[in-house]
C-alpha positions, 0 to 999 in steps of 0.5 A: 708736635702739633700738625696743621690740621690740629690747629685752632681754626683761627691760627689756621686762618692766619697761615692761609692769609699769609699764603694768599699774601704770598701768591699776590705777585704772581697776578698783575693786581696792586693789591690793598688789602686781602679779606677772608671770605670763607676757610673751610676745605679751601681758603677763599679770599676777597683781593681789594686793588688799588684800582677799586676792583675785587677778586677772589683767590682761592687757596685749595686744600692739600692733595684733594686734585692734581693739576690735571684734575685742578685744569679739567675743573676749569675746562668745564667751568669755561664750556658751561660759560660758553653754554650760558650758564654763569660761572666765574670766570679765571684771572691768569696769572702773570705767566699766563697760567690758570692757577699757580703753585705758593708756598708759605711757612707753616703750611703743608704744602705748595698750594695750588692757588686760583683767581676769579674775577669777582661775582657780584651777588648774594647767597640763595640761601645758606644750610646752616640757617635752615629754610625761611619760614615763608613757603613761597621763598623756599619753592621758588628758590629750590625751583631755581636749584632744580633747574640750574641743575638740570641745565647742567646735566643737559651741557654735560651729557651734550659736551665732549670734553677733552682727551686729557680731561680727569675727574673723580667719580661718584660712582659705586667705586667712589661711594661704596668701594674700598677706597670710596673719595671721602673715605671709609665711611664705615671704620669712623670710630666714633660708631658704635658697634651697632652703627658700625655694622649698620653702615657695612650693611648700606655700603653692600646694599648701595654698591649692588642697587648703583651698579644696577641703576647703571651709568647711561646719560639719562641719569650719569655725568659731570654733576657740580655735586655740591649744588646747595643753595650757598653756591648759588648767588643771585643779584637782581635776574642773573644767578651764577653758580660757584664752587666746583671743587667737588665736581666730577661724574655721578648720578643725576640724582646723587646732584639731586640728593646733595641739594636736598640733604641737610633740609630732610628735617626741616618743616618744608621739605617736601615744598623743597623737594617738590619745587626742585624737581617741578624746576629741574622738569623745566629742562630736563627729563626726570623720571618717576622711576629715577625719582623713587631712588632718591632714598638710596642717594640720599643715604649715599650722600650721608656716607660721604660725609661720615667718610670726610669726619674720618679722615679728619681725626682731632679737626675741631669743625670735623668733631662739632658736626660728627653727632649730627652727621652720624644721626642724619646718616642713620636716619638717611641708612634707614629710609632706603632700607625702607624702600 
């Protein structure tokens, strides 16, 4: 029998739609018509309202948070708002709940949905695209990358947050341990045995070099740690930051990292990398120290994405993108055992 995740994108799409339809009259919205904006882990979806308004509902993916988890995402989202850093801003329920539980016919689930009242804006840019070829663009983008970043770290360092307040952790645990958050990186089975005892060898070397780099505040905290440059839209002078399902605790460079890595091959990398930490020094320390460990981050962040292609046996967008992964984290594997 053919399970959810087997099915083809499109009658994936279609089920997801029917369970957006189905969360509707749980929010005061006369609704229209619903839009797919993006399905990939979540589903993510425009509401056009008869009063010629748009929100955006998000259909989260089975298991990844629990409620609490789901709360504290948005708990911070709010104190980053509250700080001056722009986030999208919840829409309750009619029951006056951030995010309800819907069900739907041939969907494993309930699904934890949310509504955001609509961002207007364009995405800075996009990974699958690349970079633009005009050098100016991509330093002032990047430059913009970094300092968003660093403007969160500084809110994140500063803010208390609540006693109930539960996230996942980046940390050595989360990335190199036994159970690591996206999955055991190193059983992938389409690795050789070559590669196989490659990735054994990373994840030994990066658990010990993370727990020596330590968790003090100078370069550990919440981190949005999926910073690219599509989850930051731009309209005229205001830029807001969206998509904070993978948010948690993790190395400021790990942040750092995450923005940087599908772009190692591009021709204006380095413009890339230098205009973000140019902008993230804007508002934030960055030592050299911290900057020379950005080969070990880097290699962290391509196990994760071996480990998310595991746990995703028979999915078609987990199989178009396994050859490229695996090469990226060989590549990745090898500048760190460089250093």
């Amino acid at each position: 029998m053919t399970t959810f995740a087997e099915l083809p994108p499109a009658e994936q799409g279609a089920r997801l739609h029917q369970l957006a339809l189905n969360a509707i009259p749980h929010w005061a919205l006369e609704c229209i018509r619903v839009e797919p904006i993006k399905v990939r882990e979540n589903a993510v979806f425009a509401v056009h309202t008869a009063d010629q308004r748009r929100v955006v509902l998000r259909v989260h993916r089975l298991g990844y948070h629990s409620d609490a988890s789901l709360r504290s995402e948005l708990a911070w989202m709010r104190a980053l708002a509250a700080s001056g850093i722009e986030v999208p801003q919840v829409v309750p329920s009619r029951s006056g709940n951030a995010f309800e539980h819907i069900e739907c016919d041939g969907v494993p689930g309930p699904r934890q949905v949310d509504v955001f009242e609509w961002i207007e804006g364009a995405q800075l840019g996009a990974v699958e695209q690349g970079l633009a070829d005009d050098p100016r663009w991509v330093e002032r983008t990047y430059a913009i990358v970094g300092e968003l970043a660093a403007r969160m770290h500084n809110q994140s360092c500063a803010w208390r947050a609540p006693a109930a307040f539960q996230r996942h952790s980046w940390c050595e645990e989360g990335l190199a341990g036994e159970t690591p958050l996206w999955g055991r990186f190193w059983e992938l089975a389409a690795l050789q045995p070559g590669q196989r005892a490659l990735f054994e060898q990373l994840r030994a070397r990066l658990k010990q070099d993370l727990v020596h780099f330590g968790k003090t505040t100078d370069r550990f905290g919440l981190i949005h740690a999926d910073l690219v440059p599509e989850n930051i839209l731009i309209d005229g002078d205001r830029l807001r930051i969206i998509d904070f399902d993978d948010a948690g605790f993790g190395w400021h460079m790990f942040e750092i990292a995450t923005s940087l890595y599908f772009i190692r091959r591009d021709r204006l990398y380095e413009t890339a990398r230098d205009a973000l930490v140019t902008g993230y020094r804007r508002h934030r320390a960055l030592p050299d120290e911290h900057l020379r460990l950005l080969p070990m981050f880097l290699a962290a962040r391509g196990t994760t994405y071996l480990g998310w292609v595991h746990t995703r046996k028979g999915e078609a967008t987990a199989l178009e993108l396994l050859p490229q992964l695996v090469e990226l984290a060989e590549a990745a594997a090898a500048d760190y055992f460089a250093l």
